[in-house]
C-alpha positions in Angstrom: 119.6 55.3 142.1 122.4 54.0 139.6 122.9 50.4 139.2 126.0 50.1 139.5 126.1 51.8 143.4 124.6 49.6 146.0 124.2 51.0 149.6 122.8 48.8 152.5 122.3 50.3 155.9 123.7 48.2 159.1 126.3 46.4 160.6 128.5 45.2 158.1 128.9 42.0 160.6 124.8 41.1 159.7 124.6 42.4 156.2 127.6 41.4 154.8 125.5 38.3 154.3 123.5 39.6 152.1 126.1 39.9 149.6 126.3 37.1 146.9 129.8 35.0 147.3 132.8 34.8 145.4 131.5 38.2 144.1 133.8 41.3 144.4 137.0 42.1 142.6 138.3 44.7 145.3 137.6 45.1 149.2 138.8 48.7 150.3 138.2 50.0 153.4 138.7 52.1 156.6 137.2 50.9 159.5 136.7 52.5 162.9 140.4 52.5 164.4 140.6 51.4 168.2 139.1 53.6 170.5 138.5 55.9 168.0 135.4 57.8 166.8 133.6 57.4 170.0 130.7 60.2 169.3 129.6 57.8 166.2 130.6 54.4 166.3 131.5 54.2 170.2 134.9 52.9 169.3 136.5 49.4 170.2 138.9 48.9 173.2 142.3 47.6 171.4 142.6 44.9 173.4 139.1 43.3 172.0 140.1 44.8 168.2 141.0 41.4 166.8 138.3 39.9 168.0 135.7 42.5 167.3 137.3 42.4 163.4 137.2 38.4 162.7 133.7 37.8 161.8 133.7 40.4 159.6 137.1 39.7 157.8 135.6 36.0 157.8 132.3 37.4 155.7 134.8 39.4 153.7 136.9 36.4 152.6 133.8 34.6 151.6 132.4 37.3 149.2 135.6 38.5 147.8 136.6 36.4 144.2 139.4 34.2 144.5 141.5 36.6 142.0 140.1 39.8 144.4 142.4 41.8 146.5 141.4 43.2 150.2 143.3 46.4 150.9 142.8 47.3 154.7 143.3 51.0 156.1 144.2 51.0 159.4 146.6 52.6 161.9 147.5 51.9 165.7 146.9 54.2 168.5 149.3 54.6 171.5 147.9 53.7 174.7 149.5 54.6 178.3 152.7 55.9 176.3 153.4 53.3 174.0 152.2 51.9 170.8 149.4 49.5 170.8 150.2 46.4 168.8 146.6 45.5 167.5 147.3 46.2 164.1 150.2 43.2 164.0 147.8 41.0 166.6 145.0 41.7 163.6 147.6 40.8 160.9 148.8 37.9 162.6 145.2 36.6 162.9 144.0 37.2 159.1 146.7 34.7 158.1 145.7 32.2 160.6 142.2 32.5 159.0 143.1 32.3 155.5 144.4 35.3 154.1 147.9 36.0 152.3 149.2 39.1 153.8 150.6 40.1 150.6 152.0 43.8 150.4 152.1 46.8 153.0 151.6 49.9 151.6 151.8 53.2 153.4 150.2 56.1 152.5 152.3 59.4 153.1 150.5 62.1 153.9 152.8 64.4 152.8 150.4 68.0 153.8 150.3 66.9 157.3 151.2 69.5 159.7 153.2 69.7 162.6 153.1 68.8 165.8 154.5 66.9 169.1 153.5 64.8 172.0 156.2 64.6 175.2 157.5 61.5 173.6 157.2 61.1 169.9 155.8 63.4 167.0 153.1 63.6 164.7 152.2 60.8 162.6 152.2 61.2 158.8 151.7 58.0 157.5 149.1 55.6 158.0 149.2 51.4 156.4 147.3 50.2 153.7 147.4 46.3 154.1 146.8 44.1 151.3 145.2 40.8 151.7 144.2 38.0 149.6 142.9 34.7 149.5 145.9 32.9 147.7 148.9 34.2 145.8 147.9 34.3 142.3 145.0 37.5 141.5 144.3 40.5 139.6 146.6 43.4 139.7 147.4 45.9 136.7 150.7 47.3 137.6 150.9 49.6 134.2 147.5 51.8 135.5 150.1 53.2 138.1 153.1 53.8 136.3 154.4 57.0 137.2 156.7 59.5 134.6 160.8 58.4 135.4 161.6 62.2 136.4 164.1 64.7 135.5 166.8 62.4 137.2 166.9 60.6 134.0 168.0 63.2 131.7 171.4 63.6 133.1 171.9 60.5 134.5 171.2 57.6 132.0 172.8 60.1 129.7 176.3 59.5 131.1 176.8 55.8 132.0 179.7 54.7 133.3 180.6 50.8 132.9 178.9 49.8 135.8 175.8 51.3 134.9 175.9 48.7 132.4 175.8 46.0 134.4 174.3 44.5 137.3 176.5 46.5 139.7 176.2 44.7 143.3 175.7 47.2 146.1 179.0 48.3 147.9 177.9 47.6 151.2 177.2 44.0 150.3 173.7 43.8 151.2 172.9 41.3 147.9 171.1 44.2 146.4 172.4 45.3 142.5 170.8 47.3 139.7 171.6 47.9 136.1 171.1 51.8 135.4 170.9 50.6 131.8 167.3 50.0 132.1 166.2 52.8 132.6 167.2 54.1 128.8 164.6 54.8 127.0 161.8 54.5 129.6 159.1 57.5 130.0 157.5 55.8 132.9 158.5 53.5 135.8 156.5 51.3 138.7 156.1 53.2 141.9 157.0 52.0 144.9 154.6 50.7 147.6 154.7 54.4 149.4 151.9 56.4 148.3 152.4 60.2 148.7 149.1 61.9 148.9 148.1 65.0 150.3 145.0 64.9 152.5 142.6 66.9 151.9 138.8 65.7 150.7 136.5 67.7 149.1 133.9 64.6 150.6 132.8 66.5 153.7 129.9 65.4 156.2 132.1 62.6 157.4 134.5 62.4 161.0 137.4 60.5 158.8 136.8 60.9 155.3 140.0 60.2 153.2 140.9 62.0 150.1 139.5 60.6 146.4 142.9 59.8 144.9 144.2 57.2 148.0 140.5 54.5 146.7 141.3 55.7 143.2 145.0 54.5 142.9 144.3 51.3 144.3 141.3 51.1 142.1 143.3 51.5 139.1 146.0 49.1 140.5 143.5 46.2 141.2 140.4 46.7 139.2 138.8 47.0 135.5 136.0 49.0 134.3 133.2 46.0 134.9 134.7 45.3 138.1 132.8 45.5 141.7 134.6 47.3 145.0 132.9 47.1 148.3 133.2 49.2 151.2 131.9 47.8 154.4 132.6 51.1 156.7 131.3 53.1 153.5 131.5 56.3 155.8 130.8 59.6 153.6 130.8 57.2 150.4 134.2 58.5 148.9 135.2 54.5 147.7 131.7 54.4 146.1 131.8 57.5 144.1 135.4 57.2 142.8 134.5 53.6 142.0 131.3 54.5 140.3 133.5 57.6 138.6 135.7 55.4 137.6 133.3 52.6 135.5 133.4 49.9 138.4 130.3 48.6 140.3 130.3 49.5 144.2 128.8 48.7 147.5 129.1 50.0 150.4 127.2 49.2 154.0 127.0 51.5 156.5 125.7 51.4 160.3 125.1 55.1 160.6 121.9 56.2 159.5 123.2 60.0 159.0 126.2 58.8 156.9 123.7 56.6 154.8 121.4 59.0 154.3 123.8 61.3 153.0 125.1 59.0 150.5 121.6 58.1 149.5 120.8 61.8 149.0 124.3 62.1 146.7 123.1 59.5 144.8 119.4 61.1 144.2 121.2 64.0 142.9 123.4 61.9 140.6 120.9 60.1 139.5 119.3 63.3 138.6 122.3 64.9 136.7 122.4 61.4 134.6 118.5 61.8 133.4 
């Protein structure tokens, strides 16, 4: 087995002990939603979500470096018609325990096909929370520049005056920009909406996500050296993209299918690197 891939089997609520503090640089994850994925992990009622998630998050804080980041994939469900609000109880919660709830990202699934309930539609989005223990940590904004687009050829190529300036918005809102800087750019920052298509080529698992959604956030909050834990480690996807990637990774798992399958992707890797 590679050193630099750690897999424990259990409940991450017991075994996240086990795991040396103030020692991971990035804390992705996707665990169990509410009510969800009864046939393997027999699902959590949403009304006992928050407290079901605290001791864990509470092992999480203490393992994760002070500079670290904790990004949380999670979604609500709708229950008797309506949308459950156990993801903003769970939010609320984290910051009375400790945690900055820093950024919301949402993640776009923008291959998501249609379809309808009698009152609302499909989802194609799901939230990325980021956590952290205190305002100042690790992120490398430049690993996730993205090109400035074909916009920019015609546009910054005819400014007007107020492109030259900070030009306040017209419907007074407090918001200005400066088109100006923009000349001369190749790349820009993204915004905090990921748009990802969702397929995985990381079968064998009930909710496995696609590669690139770990490996942006990777590149956004990590160096090669780094360590990223996954607590709900699932088919292994965070591992192996981490791993890819030249981080260190561990992930836990209560499952004993799901761990043996990662175990037996690692015996082949392992193989390959002989």
């Amino acid at each position: 087995m590679p050193d630099a891939i750690r897999i424990i089997l259990g409940d991450c609520a017991e075994k996240l002990v086990d795991i040396e503090h103030d020692s991971v640089d990035l804390i992705f994850t996707s665990p169990p939603y509410a009510d969800q994925r009864k046939n393997t992990y027999g699902g959590i009622h949403p009304d006992q979500y928050v407290e079901w998630f605290l001791p864990i998050s509470s092992e999480l804080y203490r393992v994760l470096k002070p500079t670290g980041t904790f990004i949380l994939n999670i979604k609500e469900r709708v229950v008797d018609g309506e949308r459950h609000t156990y993801v903003l109880d769970l939010i609320k919660a984290l910051r009375e325990q400790g945690w900055f709830w820093t950024e919301e990202f949402i993640w776009h699934k923008k291959n998501s096909y249609p379809g309808k309930w009698p009152n609302r539609f499909r989802d194609a989005w799901e939230r990325l929370l980021q956590f952290n223990k205190n305002k100042n940590f690790n992120m490398y904004q430049e690993a996730v520049m993205i090109p400035i687009g074909d916009w920019a050829t015609t546009r910054l190529n005819n400014l007007s005056e107020t492109d030259q300036i900070r030009d306040e918005s017209k419907v007074q809102s407090g918001f200005g920009k400066n088109v100006s800087n923009w000349v001369g750019r190749e790349k820009v920052y993204p915004t905090n909406v990921v748009h990802l298509a969702t397929e995985t080529s990381n079968t064998g698992h009930s909710a496995a996500f696609p590669k690139s959604l770990p490996e942006w956030f990777i590149k956004l909050f990590t160096q090669p050296g780094d360590t990223v834990l996954d607590p709900f480690m699932g088919s292994g996807t965070t591992l192996f993209v981490a791993y890819e990637m030249g981080r260190n990774a561990v992930g836990i798992e209560i499952m004993p299918e799901y761990y043996e399958l990662v175990e037996k992707q690692l015996a082949t890797l392992q193989k390959r690197l002989l």
